[in-house]
MARTI-622769 format. One record per residue: x, y, z of N, C-alpha, C in turn. Coordinates in steps of 0.2 Angstrom, whole numbers, plus 5000, padded with zeros to 4 digits. Each point is the difference from the previous one (the first is absolute). Layout:
XYZXYZXYZ/...
This chain:
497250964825499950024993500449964995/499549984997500749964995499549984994/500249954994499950004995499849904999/499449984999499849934999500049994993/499949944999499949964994499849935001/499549974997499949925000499749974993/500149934997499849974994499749965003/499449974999499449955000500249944995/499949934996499949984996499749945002/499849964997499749914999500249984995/500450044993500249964994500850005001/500349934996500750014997500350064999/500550035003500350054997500750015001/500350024995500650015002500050085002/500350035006500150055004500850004997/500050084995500750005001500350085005/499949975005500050075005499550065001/499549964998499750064999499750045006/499849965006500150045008500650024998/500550005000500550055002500050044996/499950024995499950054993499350055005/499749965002499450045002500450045005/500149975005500350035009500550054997/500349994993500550055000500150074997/499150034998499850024996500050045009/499749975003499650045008500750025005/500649994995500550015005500150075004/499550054996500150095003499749975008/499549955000499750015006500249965005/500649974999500249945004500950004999/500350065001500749994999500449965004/499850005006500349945007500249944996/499349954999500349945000499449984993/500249935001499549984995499749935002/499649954999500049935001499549974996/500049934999499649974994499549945003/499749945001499849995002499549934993/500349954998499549954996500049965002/499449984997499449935005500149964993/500349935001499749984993499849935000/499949954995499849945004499650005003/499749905000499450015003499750015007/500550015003500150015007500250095003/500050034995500150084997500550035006/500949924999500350035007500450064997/500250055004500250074999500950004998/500350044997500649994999500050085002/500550025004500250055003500650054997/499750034994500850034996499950075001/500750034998499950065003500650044992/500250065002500250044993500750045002/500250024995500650065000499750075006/499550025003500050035003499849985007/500049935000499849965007500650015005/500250025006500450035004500349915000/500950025002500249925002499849985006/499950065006500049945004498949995002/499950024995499249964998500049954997/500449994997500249924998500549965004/500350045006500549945005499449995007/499450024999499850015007499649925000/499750015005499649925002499250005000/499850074995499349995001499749944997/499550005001499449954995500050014995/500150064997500050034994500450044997/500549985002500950034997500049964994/500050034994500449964994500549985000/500149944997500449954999500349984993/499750054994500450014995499850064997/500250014994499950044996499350004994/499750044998499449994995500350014994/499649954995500349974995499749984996/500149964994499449964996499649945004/499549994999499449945002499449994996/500049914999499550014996499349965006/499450024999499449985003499549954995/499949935003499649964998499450015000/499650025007499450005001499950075005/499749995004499850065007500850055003/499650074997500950035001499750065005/500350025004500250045005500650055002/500050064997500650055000499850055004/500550015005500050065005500750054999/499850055000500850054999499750065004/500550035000500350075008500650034998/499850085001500350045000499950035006/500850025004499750025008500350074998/499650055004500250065003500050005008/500549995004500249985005499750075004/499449985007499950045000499950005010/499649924999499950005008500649914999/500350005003500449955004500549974993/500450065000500550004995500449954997/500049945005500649965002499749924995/500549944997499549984996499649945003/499750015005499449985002499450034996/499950054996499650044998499949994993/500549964998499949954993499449984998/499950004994499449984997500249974994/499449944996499649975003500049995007/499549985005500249985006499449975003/500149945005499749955002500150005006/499849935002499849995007500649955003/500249965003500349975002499949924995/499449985001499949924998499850044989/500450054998499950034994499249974997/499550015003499450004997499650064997/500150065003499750054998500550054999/500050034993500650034998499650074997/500450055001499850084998500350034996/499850054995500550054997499350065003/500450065002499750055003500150074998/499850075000500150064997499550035004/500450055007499750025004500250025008/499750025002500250015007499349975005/500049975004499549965007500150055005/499550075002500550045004500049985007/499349965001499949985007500449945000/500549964998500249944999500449995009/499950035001500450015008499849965005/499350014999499450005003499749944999/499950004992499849945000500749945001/500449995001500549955001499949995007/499950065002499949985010499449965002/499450014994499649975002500149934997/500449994992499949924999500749955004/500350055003500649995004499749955008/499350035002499649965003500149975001/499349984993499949944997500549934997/500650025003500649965000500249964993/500250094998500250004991500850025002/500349994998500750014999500350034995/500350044999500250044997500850024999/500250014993500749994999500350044997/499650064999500350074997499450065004/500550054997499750065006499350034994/500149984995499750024992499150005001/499750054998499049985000500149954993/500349984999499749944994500149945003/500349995003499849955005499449995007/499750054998499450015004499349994996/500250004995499649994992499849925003/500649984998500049924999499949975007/500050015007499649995005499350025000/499950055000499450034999499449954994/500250014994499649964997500049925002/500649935004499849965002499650015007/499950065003499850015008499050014996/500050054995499550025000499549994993/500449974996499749994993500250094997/499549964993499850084998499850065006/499749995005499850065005500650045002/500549954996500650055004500150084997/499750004995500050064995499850055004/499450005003499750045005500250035005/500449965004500750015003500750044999/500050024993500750034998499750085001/500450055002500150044999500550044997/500050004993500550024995499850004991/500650014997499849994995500549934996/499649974996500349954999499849964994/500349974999499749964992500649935001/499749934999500349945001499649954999/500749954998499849954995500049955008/499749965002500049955004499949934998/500449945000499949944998500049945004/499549975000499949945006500349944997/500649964999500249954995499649955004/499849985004499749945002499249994997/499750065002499550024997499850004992/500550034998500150024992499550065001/500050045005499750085000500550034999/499350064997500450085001499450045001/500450065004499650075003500550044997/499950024995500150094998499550045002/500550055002499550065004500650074999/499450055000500150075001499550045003/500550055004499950035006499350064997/499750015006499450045002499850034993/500550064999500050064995500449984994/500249944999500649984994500550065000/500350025007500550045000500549974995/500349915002500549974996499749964994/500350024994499749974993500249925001/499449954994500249944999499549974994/500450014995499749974994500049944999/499449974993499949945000500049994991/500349954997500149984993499849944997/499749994996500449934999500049994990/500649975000500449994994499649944997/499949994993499749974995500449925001/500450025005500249915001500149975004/499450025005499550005007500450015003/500450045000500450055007499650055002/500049995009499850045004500550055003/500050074997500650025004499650105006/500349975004499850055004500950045004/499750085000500550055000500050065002/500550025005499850075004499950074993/500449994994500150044995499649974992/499750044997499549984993500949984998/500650034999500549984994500349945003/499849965003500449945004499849964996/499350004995499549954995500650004994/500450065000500350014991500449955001/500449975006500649944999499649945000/499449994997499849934998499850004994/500149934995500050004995499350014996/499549975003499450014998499850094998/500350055003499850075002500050034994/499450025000500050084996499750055001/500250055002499550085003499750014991/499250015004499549994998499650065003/499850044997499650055001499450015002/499750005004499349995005499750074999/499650014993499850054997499450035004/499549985004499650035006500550035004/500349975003500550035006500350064999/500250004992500550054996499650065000/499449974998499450084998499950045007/500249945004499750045009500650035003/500450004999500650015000499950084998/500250004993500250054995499450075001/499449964999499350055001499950035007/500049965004499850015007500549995005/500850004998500449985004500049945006/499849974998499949955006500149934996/500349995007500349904999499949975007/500249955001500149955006499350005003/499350024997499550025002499749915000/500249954997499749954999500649945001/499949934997500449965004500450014992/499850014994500550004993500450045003/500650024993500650035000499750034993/500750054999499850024992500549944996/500149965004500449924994499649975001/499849984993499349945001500249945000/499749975007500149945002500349995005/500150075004500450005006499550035004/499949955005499550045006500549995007/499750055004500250015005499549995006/500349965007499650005005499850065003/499250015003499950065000500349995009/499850075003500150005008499649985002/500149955006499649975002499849934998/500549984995499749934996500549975002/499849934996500449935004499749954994/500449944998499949944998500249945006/499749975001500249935006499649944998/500449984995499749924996500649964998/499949944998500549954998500450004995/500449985000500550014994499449994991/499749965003499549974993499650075000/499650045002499750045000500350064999/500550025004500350054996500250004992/500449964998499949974993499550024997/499249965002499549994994499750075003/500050035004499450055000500150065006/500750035004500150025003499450035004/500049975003499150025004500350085004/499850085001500250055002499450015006/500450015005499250035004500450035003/499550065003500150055007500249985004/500450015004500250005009499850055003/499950074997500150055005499550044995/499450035005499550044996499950065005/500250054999500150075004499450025002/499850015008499450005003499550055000/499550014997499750095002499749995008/500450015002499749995006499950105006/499449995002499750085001500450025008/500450035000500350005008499750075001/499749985004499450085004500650025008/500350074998500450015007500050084997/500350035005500250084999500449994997/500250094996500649994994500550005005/500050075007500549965005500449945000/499649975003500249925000500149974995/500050004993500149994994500850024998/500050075000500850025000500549965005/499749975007500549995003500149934998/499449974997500349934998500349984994/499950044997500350044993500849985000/500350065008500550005000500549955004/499549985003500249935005500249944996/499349984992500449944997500650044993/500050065000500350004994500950035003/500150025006500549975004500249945002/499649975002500149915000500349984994/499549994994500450004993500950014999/499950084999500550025001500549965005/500250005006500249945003500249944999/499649954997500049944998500350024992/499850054998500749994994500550045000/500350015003500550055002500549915002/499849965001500449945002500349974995/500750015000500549974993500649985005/500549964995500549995002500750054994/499650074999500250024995500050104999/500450034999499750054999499350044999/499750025003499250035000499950074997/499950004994499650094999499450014997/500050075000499050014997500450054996/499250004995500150044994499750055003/500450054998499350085004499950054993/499550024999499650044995500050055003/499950025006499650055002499350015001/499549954999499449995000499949955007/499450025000499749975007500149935001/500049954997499949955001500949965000/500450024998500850004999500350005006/499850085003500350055006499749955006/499250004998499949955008500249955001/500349934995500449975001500850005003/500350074998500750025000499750015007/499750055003499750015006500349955006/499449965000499849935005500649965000/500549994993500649965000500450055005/500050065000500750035002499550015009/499450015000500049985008500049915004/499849954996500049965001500949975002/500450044998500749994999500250035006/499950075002500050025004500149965008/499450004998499449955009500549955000/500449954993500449955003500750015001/500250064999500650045002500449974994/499849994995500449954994500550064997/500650005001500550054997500149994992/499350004997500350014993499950064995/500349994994500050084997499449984994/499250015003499650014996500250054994/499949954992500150014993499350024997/499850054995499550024998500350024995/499650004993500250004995499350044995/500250054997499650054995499949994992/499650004995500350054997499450074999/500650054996499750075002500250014993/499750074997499650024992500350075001/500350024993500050064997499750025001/499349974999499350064999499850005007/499950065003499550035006499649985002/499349994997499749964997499649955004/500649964997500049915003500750005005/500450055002500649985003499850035009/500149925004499650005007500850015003/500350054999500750005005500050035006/499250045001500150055007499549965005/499849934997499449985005500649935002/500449984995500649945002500550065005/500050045000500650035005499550025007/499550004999499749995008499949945003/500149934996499949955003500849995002/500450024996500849985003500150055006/499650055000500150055006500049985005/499349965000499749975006500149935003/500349974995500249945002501049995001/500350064996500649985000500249924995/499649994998500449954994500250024995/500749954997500350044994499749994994/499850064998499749994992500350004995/500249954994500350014992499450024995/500350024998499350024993500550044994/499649964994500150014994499550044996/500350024995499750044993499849954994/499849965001499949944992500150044993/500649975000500450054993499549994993/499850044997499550014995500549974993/500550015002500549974996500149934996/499849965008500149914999499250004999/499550034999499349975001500149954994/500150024994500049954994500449954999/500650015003500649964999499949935006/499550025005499849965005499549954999/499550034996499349994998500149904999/500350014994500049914999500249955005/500550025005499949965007499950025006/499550054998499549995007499549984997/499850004991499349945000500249945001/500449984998500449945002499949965009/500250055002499849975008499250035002/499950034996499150005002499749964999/500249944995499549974996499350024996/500150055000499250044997499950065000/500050044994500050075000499650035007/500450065000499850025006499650084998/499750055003499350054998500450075003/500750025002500350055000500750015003/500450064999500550015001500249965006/499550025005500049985008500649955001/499849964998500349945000500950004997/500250044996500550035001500350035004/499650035004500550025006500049975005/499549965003499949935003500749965000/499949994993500849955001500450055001/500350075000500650025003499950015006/499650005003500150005010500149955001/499849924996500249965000500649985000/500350034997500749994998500650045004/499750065002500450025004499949985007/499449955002500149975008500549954997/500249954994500449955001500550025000/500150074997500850035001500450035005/499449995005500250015010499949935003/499849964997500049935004499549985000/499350035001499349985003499849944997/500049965003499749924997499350015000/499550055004499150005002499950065001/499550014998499750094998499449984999/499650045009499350014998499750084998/499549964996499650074998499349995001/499750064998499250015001499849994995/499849934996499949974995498949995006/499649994997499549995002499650045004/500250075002499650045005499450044997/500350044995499650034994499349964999/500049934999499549964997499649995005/500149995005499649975008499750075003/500450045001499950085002499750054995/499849994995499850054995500450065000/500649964996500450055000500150044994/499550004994500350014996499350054997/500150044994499450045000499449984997/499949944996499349974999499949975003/500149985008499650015006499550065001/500150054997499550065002499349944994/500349984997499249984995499749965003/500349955003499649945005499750055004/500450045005499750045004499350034998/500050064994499550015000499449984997/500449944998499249954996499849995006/500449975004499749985006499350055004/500250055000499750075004499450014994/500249994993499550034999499149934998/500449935001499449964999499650005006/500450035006499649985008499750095001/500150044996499750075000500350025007/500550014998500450065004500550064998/499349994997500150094995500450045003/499850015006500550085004500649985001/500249945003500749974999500350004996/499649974993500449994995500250084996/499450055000500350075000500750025004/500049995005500550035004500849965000/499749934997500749975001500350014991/499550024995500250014994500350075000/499850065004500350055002500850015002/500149945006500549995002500649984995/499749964997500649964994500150064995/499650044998500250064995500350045001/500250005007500350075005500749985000/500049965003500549965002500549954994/499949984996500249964995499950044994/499650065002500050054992499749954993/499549955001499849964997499550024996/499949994992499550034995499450015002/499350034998499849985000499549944995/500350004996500049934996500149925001/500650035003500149935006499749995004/499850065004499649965008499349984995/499750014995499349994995500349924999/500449974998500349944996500449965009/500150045006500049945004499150015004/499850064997499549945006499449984995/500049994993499549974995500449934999/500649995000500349944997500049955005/499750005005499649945004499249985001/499750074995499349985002499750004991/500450024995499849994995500149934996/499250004996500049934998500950014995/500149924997500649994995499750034993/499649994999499950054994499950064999/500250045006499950094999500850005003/500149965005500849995004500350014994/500149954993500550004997500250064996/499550024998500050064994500150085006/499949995005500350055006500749995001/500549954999500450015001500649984993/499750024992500250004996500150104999/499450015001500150095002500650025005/499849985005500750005005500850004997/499949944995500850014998500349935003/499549975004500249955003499949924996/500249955000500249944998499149975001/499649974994499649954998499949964998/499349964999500149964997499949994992/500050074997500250024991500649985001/500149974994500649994997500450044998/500650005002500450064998500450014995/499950054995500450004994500849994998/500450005006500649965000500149925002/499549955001500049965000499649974997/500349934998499849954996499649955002/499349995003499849955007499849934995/500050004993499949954999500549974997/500650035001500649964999500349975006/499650035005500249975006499349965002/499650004998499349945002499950025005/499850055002499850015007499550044999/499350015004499650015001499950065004/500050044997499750105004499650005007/500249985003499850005008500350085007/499550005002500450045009500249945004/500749975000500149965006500150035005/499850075002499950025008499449995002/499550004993499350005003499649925001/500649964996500149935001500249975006/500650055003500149975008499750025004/499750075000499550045004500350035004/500250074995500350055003499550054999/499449994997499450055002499649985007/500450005004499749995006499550035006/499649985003499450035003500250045007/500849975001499950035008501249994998/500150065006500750004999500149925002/499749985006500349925000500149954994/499550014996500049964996500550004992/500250085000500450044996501049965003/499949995007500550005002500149934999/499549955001500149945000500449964991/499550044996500450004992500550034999/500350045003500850035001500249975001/500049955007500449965005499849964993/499749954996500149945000500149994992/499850064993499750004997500750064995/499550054999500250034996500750065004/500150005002500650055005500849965003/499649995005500649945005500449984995/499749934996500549934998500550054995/499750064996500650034995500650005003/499950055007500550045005500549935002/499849985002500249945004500649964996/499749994993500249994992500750015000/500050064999500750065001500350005004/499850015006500450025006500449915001/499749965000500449934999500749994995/499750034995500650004993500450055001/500050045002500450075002500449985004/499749985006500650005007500549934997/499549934998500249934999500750024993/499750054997500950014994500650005005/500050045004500550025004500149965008/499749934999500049985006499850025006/499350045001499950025006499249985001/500149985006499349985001499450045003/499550044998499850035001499550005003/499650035007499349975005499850055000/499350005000499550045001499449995007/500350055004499549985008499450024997/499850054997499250005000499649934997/500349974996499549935000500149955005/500350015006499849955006499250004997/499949915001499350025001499649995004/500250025007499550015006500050094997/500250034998500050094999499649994994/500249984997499250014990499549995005/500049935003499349985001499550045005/500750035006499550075003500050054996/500250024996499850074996499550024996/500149894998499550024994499249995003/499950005007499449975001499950085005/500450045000500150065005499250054994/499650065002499650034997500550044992/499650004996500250064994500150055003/499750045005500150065002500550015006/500249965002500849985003500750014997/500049974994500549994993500050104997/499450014997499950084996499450015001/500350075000499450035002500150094999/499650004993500150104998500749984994/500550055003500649984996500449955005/500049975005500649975003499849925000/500749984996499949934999500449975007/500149935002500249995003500050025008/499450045002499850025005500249965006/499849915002500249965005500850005000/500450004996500649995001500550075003/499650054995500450065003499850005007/499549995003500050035007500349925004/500049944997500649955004500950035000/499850044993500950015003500250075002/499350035005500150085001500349985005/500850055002500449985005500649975000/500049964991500549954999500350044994/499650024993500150034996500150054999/500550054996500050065001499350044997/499750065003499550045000500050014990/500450024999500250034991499749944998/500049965001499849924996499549965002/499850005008499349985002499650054997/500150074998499350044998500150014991/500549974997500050024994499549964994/499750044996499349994997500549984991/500349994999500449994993500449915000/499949974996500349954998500550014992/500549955001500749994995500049945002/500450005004500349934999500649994997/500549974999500749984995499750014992/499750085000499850034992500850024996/500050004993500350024997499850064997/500350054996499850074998499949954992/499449955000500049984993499950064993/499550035006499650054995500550064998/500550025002500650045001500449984992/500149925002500649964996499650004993/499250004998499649984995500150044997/499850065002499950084999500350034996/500650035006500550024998500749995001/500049955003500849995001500249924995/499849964999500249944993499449994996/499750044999499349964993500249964994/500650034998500149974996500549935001/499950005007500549934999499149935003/499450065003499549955001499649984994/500150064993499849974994500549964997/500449975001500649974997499749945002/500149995008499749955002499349974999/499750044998499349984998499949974997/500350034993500249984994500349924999/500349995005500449944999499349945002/499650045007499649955003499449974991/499850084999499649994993500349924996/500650014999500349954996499949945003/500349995004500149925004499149995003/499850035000499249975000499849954997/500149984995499849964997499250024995/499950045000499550054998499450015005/500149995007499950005007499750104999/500550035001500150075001500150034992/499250054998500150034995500350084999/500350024994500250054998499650075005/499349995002499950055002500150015009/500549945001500550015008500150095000/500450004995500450054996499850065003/499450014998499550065000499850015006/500149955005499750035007500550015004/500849984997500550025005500050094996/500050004997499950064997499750065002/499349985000499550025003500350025007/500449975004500050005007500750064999/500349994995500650035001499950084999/499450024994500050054997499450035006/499749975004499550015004499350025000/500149964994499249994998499649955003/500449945003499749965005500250015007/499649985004500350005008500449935002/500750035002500449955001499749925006/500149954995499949935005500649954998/500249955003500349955001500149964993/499150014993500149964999500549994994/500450064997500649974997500649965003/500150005005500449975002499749935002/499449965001499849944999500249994993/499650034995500249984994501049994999/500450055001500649985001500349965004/499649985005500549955006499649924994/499650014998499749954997500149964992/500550035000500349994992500749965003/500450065006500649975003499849935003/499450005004499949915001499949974996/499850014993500049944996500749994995/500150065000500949974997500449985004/500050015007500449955004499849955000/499449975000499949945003499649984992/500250014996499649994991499549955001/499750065003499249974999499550024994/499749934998499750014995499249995000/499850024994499250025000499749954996/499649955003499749954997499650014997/499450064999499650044998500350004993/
């Protein structure tokens, strides 16, 4: 896990450091080391410089790719070539594991951000093929791998990743990211035909050409309908990002004039006909394997545990997987937990410690620091974020790096694949009620009311809001209270130029069947947010963060597994619960409630700081640029005084003002 940076060019320029301005911007995500890496001239031979946090003896060693000075000023005449690296030392600690990093005859060079978890495997097999190898590092398996296999080597990774690859003999490049864009990589280019690509959007601010630039569609979909990372924009106009599953692999001339983007990797529907039996067991057999293959570090290992199902059975499978190899270590799990009752999961996290015996830390995310905090966590977020959550997120974070933990897995992706969440019951019952199975859908709409105490407004609104045309949908869920395509009296949309849309209904989250609901979460409107965050959270505090549920041999059987496997009535998550019957404790394989790492927002809105959330509102209203109107005011009001039903979206609106006077972005509108 670590932190990339590269600059593209074909014109004259003078480079006054600005790779390293970049790489030192991503230094949260790369404390270890650092390394530089320019091509220049017309032979594009490489100079090998390294930095103030470059270890000494990475620069006394004999690799191919040890630096040999220091980074500095340079000017470039024609064809320019910059690699930079920020490591978080993770698997082969030692400076074989230095970055940029090449091959013996220095042809094929890498900057990398990620983990290869089968990298084991694959080195035994190009180990074969009589590839040799000079570090214990999967980035080294990269750069055999793509001369063993081309591009197809992508196909072959199992992990998450994002990296720059450059062929100097060729004058190629393969930029790629992995399956689900677990690891980010953005792309820019500066008015003075600089191409700059980067694990972080604030890595663009140390280039001269840069201005954040407000991407007023993205802003509208953000603030309206809380959703971002839905497309390949950013809410910085001009900055795109590669989706998951993408890849560029063209000539140094072609990325220049047209960076051609295509797919590698298009997630299967593929229909797997077996028993739910039989499903559960291979449920449990790949998502142990997962588990397994990333539990592999050269580094302290924890999971985050919430107390929900998908956390606990990872905590689970690690502490029996530890077990079986008699591994004497002190399994680390880390919480946090809430004043409010509520949302505070401290009696289903004390049965997982029960039963597994590992040591749990857990914090109270002080209501105190939320505002004092606020401007640098938007800061490492790069982009407003849609609730408190994420606040507490970073304090788990922060207290696994306070015990050591360099890796902490969680159950980032299980919800989405498994219909985990509660408008799953819509998909479900649009489903039921297009193929007329009325007495099903009676009885399982019974079940959900019983059980989840769910309106009956709600269950009318999940099970029309998949079979209703867009013109009766939208004004059904303007009565609800819920987010449409009317413009809303606190927002400015022609200040922002953006156009009154449903981008859920754009991605296709009115879906005809739960697979189809689960495949837009996985790829669309759900996944890439979470994914967003959990990167920026763990990556402030150096820790590198994995998620077993996105193996993707497990999405891809889940997602092809029956709807009526996944939910069914009120029980979401059905295939899973019954793979970890026996592994998980009973209080948490049968529990019908989801949290998560929730905060008591509505508590802190309420009654415990409102007037420090209208304070803060007030300031967003300001710094809007006339984005956010006076009547912000009256809905936080409204929610305060409770006349409205409590939702998140004041706090977009204030996480949304604190992004743009951190990063003084302006409205071109």
């Amino acid at each position: 896990m670590c932190g990339i940076a590269a600059l593209f060019s074909s014109k004259p320029l003078t480079l006054h450091r600005l790779i390293f301005d970049m790489n030192t911007m991503a230094k949260h995500r790369g404390p270890d080391d650092e390394g530089y890496t320019i091509f220049l001239g017309p032979d594009l031979r490489p100079e090998l410089l390294g930095g103030d946090d470059t270890p000494s003896y990475v620069y006394g060693s004999d690799l191919a790719y040890a630096p040999t000075a220091r980074v500095g000023l340079f000017h470039s005449d024609g064809d320019f070539v910059a690699l930079a690296h920020r490591r978080l030392a993770i698997v082969d600690v030692s400076a074989s594991g230095h970055q940029p990093m090449t091959d013996v005859g220095q042809r094929y060079w890498v900057v990398y951000n990620g983990e290869i978890y089968n990298h084991i495997e694959l080195r035994a097999e190009l180990e074969a093929r009589g590839y040799q190898f000079v570090s214990k590092s999967d980035t080294e398996v990269i750069i055999h791998g793509y001369r063993e296999w081309g591009e197809d080597c992508l196909t072959r990774f199992n992990g998450m990743f994002a990296f720059v690859l450059f062929d100097r003999v060729l004058r190629r490049v393969l930029i790629a990211r992995d399956r689900f864009g677990i690891k980010p990589l953005y792309l820019w280019s500066g008015s003075d035909g600089l191409l700059a690509i980067a694990s972080e959007i604030k890595q663009f601010s140390a280039l001269p050409s840069w201005r954040a630039r407000l991407n007023g569609q993205r802003a509208y979909e953000f603030l309206n309908w809380g959703l971002f990372d839905h497309t390949d924009e950013t809410l910085f106009a001009g900055v795109r990002q590669l989706r998951g599953g993408e890849m560029i692999a063209c000539s140094l001339d072609e990325l220049l004039e047209k960076m051609p983007i295509k797919c590698w990797y298009r997630l299967p529907l593929v229909s797997m006909v077996e028993s739910f039996s039989d499903a559960a067991q291979r449920v449990c057999t790949l998502l142990e394997d997962s588990v397994r293959l990333q539990l592999r570090a050269d580094v302290l290992v924890g999971s985050c545990l919430s107390g929900g199902l998908d956390s606990s059975s990872i905590v689970c499978l690690a502490n029996r997987l530890l077990r079986k190899a008699n591994v004497d270590a002190f399994q680390k799990t880390f919480s946090a937990r809430s004043t409010d009752l509520q949302v505070d999961e401290g009696s289903y996290i004390e049965a997982v410690v029960q039963c597994t015996g590992t040591a749990n830390f857990q914090v109270i995310p002080p209501l105190s620091q939320l505002f004092e905090l606020l401007p640098l966590i938007a800061w490492h977020q790069d982009e407003p974020f849609g609730s408190t959550s994420i606040f507490a997120q970073w304090h788990v974070f922060q207290l696994a790096a306070q015990h050591g933990v360099r890796v902490m897995l969680d159950g980032q992706g299980a919800d989405e694949q498994l219909a985990g969440y509660h408008v799953f019951h819509a998909a479900r019952f649009g489903s039921l009620l297009r193929h007329l199975h009325l007495l099903t859908l009676v009885r399982e709409i019974s079940d959900v009311r019983q059980i989840h105490d769910t309106s009956t407004k709600q269950l009318l609104a999940y099970v029309f809001s998949s079979v209703l045309p867009e013109g009766v949908r939208q004004p059904l869920r303007r009565l609800l209270g819920r987010s449409s395509v009317a413009v809303p009296e606190w927002l400015d949309i022609r200040r922002l130029g953006a156009t009154a849309v449903d981008p859920f209904d754009v991605a296709g989250s009115r879906a005809s069947s739960v697979q189809e609901l689960s495949r837009t979460q996985l790829l669309s409107t759900n996944l890439p947010m979470l994914l967003h965050w959990e990167d920026r959270d763990s990556m402030a505090h150096a820790i590198e963060a994995r998620v077993p549920f996105l193996d993707h041999r497990l999405v891809e059987l889940v997602l092809g597994l029956p709807d009526g496997f996944k939910i069914c009535g009120a029980t979401t998550k059905m295939v899973l619960r019954e793979a970890m019957r026996g592994i998980l404790p009973d209080a948490i394989r049968s529990r019908t409630d989801k949290i998560g790492f929730a905060t008591a927002e509505e508590q802190w809105v309420r009654y415990e700081v409102p007037k420090a959330f209208r304070s803060s509102l007030e300031e967003a209203v300001q710094v809007s640029d006339g984005v956010l109107r006076q009547h912000a005011l009256r809905v936080l009001d409204d929610i305060i005084d409770g006349r409205r039903a409590f939702s998140f979206l004041p706090w977009r609106m204030i996480c949304f003002g604190a992004w743009m006077k951190r990063f003084d972005v302006q409205v071109d509108g």
